[in-house]
TORVEX-828379 format. One line per 5 residues: their letters; for each residue x, y, z of N, C-alpha, C. Coordinates in Angstrom, 1 decimal, decimal comma. Example, Ala and Ser with C-alpha at 12.3 -4.5 7.8 and 13.67 -1.06 7.14 Angstrom:
<atoms>
AS	13,2/-5,7/7,8/12,3/-4,5/7,8/13,2/-3,3/7,8  12,8/-2,2/7,1/13,7/-1,1/7,1/12,9/0,0/7,9
</atoms>
This chain:
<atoms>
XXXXX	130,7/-106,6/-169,0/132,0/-106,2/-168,4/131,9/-106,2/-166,9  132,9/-106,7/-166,1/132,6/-106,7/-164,9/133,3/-105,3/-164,6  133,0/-105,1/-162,9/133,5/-103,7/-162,4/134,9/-103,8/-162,1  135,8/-105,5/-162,1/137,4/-104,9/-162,1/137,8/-104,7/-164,0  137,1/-105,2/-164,4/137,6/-104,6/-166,0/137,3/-103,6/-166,5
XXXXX	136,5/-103,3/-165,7/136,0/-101,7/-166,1/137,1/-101,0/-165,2  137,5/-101,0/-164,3/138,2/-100,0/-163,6/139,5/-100,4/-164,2  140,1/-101,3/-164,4/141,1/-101,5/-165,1/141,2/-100,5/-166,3  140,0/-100,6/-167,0/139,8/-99,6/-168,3/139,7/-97,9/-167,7  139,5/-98,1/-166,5/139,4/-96,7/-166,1/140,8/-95,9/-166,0
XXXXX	141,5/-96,9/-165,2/142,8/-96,5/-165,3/144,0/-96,2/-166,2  143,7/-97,4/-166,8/144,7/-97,1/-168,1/144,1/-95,7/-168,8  142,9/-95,2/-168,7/142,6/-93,8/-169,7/143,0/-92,4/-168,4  143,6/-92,8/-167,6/144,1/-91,6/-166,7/145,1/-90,8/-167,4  146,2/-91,7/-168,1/147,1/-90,8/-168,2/147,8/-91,6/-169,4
XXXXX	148,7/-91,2/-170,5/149,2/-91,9/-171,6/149,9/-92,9/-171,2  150,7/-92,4/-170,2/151,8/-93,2/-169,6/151,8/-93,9/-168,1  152,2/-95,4/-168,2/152,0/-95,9/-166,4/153,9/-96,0/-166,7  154,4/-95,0/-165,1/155,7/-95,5/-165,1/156,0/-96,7/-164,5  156,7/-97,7/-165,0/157,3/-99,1/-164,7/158,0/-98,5/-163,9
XXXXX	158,2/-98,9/-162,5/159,0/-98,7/-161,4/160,0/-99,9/-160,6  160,8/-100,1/-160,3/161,9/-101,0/-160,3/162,4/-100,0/-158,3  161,9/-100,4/-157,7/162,6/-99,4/-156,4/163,4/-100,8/-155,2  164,8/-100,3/-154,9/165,0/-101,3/-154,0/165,8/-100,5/-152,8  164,9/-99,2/-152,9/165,3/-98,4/-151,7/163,7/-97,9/-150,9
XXXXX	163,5/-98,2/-150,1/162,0/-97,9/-149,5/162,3/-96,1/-149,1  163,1/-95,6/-148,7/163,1/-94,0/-148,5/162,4/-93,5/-149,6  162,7/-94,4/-150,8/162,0/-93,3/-152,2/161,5/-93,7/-152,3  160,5/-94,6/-151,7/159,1/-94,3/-152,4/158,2/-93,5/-152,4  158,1/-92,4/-151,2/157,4/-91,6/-151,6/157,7/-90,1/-152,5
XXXXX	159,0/-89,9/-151,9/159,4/-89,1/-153,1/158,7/-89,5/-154,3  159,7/-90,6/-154,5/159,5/-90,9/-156,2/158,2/-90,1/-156,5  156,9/-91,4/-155,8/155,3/-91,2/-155,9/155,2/-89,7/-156,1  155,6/-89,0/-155,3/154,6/-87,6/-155,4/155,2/-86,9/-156,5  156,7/-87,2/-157,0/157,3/-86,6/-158,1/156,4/-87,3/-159,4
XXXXX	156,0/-88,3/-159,6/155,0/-88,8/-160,6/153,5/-88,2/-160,4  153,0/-88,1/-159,5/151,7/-87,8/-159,1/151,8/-85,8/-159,6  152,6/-85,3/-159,3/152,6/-84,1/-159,5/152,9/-84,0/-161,0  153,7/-84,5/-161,4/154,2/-84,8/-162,8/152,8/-85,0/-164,3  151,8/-85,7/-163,0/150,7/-85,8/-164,4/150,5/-87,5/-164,4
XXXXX	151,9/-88,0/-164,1/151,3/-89,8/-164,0/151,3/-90,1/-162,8  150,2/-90,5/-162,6/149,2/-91,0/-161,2/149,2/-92,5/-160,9  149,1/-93,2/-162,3/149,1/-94,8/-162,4/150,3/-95,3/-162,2  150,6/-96,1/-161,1/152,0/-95,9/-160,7/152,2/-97,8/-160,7  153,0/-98,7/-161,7/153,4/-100,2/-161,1/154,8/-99,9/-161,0
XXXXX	154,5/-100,7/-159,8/156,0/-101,3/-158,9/155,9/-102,5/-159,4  157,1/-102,9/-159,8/157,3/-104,6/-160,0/157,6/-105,2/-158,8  157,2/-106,2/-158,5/157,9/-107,1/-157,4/159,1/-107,6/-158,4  160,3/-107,4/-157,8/161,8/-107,0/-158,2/162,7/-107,1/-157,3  162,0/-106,7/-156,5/163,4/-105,9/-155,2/162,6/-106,6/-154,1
XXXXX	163,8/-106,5/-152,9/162,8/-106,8/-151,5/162,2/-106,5/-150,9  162,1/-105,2/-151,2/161,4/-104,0/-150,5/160,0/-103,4/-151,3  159,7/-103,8/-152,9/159,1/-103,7/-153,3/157,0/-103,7/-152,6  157,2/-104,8/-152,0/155,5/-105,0/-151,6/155,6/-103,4/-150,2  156,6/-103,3/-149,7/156,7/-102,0/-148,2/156,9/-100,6/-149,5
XXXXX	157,6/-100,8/-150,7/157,1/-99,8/-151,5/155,9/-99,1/-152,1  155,1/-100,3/-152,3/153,7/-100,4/-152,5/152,7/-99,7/-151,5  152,8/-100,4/-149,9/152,1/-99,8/-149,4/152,6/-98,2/-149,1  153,7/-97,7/-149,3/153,9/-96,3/-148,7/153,6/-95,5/-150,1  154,2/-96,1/-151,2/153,4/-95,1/-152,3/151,8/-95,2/-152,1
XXXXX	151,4/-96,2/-151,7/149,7/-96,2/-151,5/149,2/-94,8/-150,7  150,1/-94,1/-150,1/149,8/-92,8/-148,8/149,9/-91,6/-149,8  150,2/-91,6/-151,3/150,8/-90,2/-151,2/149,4/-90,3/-152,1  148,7/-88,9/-151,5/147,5/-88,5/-152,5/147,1/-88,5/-153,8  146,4/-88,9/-154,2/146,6/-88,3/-156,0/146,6/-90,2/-156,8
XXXXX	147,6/-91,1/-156,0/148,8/-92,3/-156,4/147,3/-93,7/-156,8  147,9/-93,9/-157,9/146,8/-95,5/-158,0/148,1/-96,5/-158,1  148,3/-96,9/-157,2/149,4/-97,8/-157,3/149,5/-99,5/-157,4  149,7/-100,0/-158,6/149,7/-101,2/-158,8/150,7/-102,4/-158,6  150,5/-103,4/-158,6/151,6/-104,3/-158,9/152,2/-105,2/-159,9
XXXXX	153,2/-105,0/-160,8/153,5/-105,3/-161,2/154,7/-106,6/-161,3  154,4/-107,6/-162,7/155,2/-108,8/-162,3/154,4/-109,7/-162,0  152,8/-109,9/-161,3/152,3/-110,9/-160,9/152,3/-111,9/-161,8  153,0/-113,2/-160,9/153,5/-114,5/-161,4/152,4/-115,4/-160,9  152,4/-115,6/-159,5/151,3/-116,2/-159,1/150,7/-116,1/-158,6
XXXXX	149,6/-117,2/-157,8/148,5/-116,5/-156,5/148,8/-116,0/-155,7  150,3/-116,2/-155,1/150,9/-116,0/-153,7/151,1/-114,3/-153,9  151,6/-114,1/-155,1/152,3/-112,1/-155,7/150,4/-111,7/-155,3  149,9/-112,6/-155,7/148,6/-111,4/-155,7/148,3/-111,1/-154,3  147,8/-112,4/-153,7/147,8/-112,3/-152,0/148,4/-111,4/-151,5
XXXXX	149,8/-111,3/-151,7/151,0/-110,2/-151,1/150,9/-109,1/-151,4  150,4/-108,3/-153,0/149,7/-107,5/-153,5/148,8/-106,6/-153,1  147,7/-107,5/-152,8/146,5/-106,9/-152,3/146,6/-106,9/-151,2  147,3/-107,0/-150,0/147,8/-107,3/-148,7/148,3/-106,4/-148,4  149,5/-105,6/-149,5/150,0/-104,7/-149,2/149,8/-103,5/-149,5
XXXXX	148,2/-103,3/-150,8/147,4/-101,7/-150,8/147,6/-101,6/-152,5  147,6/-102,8/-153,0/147,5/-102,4/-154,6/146,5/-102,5/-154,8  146,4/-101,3/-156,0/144,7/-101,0/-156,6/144,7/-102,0/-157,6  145,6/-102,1/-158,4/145,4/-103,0/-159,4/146,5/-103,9/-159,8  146,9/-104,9/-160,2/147,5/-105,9/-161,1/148,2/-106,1/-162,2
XXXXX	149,1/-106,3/-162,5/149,5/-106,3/-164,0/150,9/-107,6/-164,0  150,7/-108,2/-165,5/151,4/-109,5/-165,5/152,2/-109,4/-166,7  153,1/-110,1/-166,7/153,7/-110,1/-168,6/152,9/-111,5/-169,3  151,9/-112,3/-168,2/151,5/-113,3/-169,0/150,1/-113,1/-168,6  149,3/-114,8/-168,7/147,9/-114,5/-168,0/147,8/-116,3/-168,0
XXXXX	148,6/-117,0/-167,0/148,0/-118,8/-166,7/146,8/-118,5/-166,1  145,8/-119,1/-165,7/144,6/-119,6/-165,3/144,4/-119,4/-164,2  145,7/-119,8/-163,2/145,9/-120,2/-161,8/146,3/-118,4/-161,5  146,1/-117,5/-162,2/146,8/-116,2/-162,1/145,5/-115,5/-161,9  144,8/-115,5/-163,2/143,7/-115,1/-163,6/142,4/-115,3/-162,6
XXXXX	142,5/-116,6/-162,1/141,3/-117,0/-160,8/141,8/-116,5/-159,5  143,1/-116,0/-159,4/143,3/-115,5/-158,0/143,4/-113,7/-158,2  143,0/-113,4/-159,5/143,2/-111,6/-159,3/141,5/-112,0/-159,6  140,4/-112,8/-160,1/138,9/-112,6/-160,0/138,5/-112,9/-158,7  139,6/-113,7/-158,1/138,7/-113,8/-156,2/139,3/-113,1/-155,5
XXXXX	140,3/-112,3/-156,0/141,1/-111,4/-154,9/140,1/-109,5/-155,5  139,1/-110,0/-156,6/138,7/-109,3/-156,9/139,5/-107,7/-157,6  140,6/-107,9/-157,9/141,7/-107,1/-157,9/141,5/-107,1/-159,9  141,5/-105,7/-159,9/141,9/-105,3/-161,5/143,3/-105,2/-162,3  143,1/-106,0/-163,1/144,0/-107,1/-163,4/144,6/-106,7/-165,2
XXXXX	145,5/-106,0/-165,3/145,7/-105,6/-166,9/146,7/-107,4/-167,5  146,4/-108,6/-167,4/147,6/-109,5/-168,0/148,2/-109,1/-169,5  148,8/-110,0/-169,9/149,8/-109,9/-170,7/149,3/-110,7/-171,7  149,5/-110,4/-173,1/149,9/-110,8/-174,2/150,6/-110,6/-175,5  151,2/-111,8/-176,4/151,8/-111,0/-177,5/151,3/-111,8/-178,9
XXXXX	150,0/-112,7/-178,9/149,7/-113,0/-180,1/147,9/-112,8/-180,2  147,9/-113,4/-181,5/146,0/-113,1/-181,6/145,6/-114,0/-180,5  146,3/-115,3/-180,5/145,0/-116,2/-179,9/145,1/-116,1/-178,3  146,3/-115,6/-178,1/146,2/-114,9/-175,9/145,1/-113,9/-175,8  145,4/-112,7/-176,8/144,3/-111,9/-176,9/143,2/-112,4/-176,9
XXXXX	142,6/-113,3/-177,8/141,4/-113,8/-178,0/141,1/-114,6/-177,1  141,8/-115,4/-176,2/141,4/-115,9/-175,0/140,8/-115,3/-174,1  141,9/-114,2/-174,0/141,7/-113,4/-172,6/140,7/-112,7/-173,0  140,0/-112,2/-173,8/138,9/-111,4/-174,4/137,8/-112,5/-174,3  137,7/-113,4/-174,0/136,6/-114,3/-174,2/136,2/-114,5/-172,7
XXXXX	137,4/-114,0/-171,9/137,5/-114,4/-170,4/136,7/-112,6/-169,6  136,5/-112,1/-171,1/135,9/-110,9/-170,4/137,0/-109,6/-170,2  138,4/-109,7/-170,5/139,3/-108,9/-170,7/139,2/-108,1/-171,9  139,2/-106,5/-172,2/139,2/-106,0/-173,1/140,5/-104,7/-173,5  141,2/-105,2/-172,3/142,2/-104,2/-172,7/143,3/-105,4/-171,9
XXXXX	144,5/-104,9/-172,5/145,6/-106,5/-172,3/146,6/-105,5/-172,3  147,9/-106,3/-171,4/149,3/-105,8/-171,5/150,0/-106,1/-172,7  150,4/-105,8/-173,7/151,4/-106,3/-174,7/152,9/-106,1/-174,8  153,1/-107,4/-174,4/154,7/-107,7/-173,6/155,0/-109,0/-174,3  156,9/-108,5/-175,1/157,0/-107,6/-175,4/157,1/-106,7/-176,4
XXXXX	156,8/-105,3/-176,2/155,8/-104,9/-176,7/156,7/-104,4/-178,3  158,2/-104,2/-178,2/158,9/-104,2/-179,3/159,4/-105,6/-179,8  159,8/-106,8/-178,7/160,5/-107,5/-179,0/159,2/-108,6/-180,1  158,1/-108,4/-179,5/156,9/-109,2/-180,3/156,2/-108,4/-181,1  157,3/-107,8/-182,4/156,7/-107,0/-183,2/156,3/-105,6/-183,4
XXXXX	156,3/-104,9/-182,0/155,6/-103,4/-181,9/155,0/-102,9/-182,6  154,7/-101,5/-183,0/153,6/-101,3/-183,8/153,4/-101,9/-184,9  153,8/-102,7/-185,9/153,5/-103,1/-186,8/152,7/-104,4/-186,3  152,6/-105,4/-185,7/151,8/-106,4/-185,0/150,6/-105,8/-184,5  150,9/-104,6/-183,7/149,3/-104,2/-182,6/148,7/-103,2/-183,9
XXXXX	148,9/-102,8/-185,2/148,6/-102,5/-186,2/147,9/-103,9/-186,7  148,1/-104,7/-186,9/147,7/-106,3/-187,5/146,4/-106,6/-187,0  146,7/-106,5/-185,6/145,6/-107,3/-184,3/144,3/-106,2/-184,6  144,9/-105,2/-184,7/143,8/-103,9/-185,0/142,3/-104,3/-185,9  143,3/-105,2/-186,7/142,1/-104,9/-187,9/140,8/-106,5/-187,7
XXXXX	141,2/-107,3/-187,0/140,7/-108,5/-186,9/139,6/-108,2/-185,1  141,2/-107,8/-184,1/140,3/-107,9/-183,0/140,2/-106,6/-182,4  138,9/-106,0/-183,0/138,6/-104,1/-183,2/137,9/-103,9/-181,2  137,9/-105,2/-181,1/137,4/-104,7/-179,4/138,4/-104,8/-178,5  139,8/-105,4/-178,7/140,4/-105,4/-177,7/141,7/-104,0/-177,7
XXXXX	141,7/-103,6/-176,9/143,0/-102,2/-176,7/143,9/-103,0/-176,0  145,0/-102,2/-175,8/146,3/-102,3/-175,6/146,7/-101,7/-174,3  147,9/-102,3/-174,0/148,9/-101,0/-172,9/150,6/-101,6/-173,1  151,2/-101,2/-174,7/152,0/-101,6/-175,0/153,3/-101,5/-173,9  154,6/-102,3/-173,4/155,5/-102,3/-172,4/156,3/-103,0/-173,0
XXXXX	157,7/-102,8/-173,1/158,8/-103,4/-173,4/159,5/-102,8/-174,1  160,5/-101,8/-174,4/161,1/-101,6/-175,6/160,3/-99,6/-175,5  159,1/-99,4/-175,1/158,9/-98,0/-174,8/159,7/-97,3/-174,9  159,5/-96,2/-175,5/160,8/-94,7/-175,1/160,3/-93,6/-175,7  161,1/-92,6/-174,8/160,5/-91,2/-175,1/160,3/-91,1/-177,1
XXXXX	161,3/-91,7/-178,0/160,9/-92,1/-179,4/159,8/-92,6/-180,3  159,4/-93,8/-179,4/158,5/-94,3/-179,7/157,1/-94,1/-179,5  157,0/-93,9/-178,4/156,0/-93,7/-177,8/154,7/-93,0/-178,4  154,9/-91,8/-178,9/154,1/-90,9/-179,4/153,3/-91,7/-180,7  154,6/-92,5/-181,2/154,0/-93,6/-182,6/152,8/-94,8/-181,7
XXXXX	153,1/-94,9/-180,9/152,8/-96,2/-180,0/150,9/-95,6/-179,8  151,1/-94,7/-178,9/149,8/-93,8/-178,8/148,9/-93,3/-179,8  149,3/-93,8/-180,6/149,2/-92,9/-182,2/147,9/-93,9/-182,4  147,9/-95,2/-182,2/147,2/-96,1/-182,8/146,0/-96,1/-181,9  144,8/-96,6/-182,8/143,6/-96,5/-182,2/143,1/-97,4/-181,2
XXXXX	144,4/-98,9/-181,2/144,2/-99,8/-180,3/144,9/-99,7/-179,1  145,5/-98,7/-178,8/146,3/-98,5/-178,1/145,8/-97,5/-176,8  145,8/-98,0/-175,2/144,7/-96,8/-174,5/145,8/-95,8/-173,5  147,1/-96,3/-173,7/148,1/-95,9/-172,5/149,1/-97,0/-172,9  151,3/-96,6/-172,4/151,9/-97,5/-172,5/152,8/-97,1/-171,2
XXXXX	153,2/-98,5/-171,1/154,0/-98,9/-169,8/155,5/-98,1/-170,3  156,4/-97,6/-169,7/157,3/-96,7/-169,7/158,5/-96,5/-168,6  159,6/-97,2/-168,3/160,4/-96,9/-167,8/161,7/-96,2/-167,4  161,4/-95,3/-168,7/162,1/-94,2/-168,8/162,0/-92,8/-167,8  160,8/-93,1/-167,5/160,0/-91,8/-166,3/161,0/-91,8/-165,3
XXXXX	161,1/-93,1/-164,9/162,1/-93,0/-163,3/163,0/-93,8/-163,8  164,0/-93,6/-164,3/165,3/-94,6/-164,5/166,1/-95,1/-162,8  167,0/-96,4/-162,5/167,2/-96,4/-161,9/168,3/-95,2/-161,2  168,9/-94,5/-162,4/170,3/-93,4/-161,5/169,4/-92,4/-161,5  168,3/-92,0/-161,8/167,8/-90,8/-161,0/166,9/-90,9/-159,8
XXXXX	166,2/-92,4/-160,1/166,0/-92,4/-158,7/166,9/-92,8/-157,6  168,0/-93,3/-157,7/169,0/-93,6/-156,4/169,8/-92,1/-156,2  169,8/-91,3/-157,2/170,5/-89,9/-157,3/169,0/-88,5/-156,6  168,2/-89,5/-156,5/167,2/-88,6/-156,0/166,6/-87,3/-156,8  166,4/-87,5/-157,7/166,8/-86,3/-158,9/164,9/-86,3/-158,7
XXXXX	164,4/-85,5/-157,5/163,0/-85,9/-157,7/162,7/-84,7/-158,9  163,2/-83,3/-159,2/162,5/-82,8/-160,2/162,3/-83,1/-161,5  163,9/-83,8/-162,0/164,0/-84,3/-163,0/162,8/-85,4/-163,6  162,8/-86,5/-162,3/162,0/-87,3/-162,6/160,0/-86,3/-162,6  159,9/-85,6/-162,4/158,5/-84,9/-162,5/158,8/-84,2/-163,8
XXXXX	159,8/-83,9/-164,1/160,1/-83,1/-165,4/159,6/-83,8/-166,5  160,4/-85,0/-166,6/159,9/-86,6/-167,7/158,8/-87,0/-167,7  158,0/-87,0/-166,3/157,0/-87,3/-166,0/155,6/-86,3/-166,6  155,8/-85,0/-166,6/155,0/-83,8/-167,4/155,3/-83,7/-168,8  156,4/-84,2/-169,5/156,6/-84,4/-170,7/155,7/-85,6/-171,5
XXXXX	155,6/-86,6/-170,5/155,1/-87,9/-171,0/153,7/-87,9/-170,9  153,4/-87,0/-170,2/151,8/-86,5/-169,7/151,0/-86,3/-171,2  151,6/-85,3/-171,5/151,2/-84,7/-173,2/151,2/-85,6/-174,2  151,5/-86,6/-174,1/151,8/-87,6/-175,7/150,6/-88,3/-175,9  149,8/-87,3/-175,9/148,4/-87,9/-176,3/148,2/-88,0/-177,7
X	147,7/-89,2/-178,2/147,7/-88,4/-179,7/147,0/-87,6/-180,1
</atoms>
């Protein structure tokens, strides 16, 4: 195992839940950040989404406590911009080749994406042992990452898509499973409504759903 798949693995065991972040106002990003970081979730992806996204990145990167990632990485150029702008780590809904060789020479810890045996089993051959599964209801949810369980017993998860305070706790439940991606933490009207307690409120609820 190299040291970004290990740190990769490190992070996803920080906390149950990484909030999926969507921000297209740069004033909140640190709010937001410290409202999650106090909250219990530390692992923080921003998607590249918005335009302000990569200047959200670097200012959540300031608030203490924050491992802040990027989310969305499409190509070499997201990563470059990425790691340019203070992301600890990576995360993709897929995993092409030309993706994959620019987060091992940007040396950047890298969670990609999958939603069948043989992506998993690629990317596990490529030295990946924990994978995004996206998405994570629409490609089956627990009943699929129950399936994969019994065949590919070394690879874990960080289920995204379809998440919710409902689910979740089932999601975590499973043994392949190390943490899931979650959007519900920061929705977009509480964060434009600034509701920073609320969002720390959700965020210390989500903390606990360990199995």
């Amino acid at each position: 195992m190299t040291d970004t798949h290990a740190h990769i693995r490190q992070l996803a065991e920080i906390a149950p839940i990484i909030p999926v972040l969507v921000v297209d106002n740069l004033a909140h990003a640190e709010p937001l950040a410290r409202a999650l970081v106090a909250g219990g979730l530390p692992v923080l992806e921003v998607t590249l989404r918005t335009a302000c996204a990569l200047d959200v990145i670097s200012a959540m990167s300031r608030v203490e406590g924050a491992y802040v990632g990027a989310g969305t990485l499409v190509t070499p150029d997201d990563v470059t911009a990425a790691v340019a702008a203070g992301a600890t780590f990576g995360v993709s809904p897929g995993a092409p080749d030309d993706l994959l060789d620019a987060c091992a020479g940007a040396k950047l810890p890298f969670l990609p994406g999958a939603a069948t045996a043989t992506e998993a089993m690629r990317l596990n051959a490529k030295g990946y042992d924990i994978l995004k599964f996206f998405p994570a209801e629409g490609a089956g949810g627990i009943t699929t990452l129950k399936g994969l369980g019994g065949p590919l017993p070394g690879i874990s998860f960080c289920p995204t898509g379809g998440v919710s305070p409902q689910n979740a706790q089932a999601y975590l439940s499973l043994p392949n499973v190390v943490c899931a991606g979650g959007s519900w933490i920061a929705p977009a009207d509480l964060v434009t409504a600034q509701k920073w307690d609320e969002i720390e409120a959700r965020a210390r609820a989500a903390s606990k759903l360990r199995a």
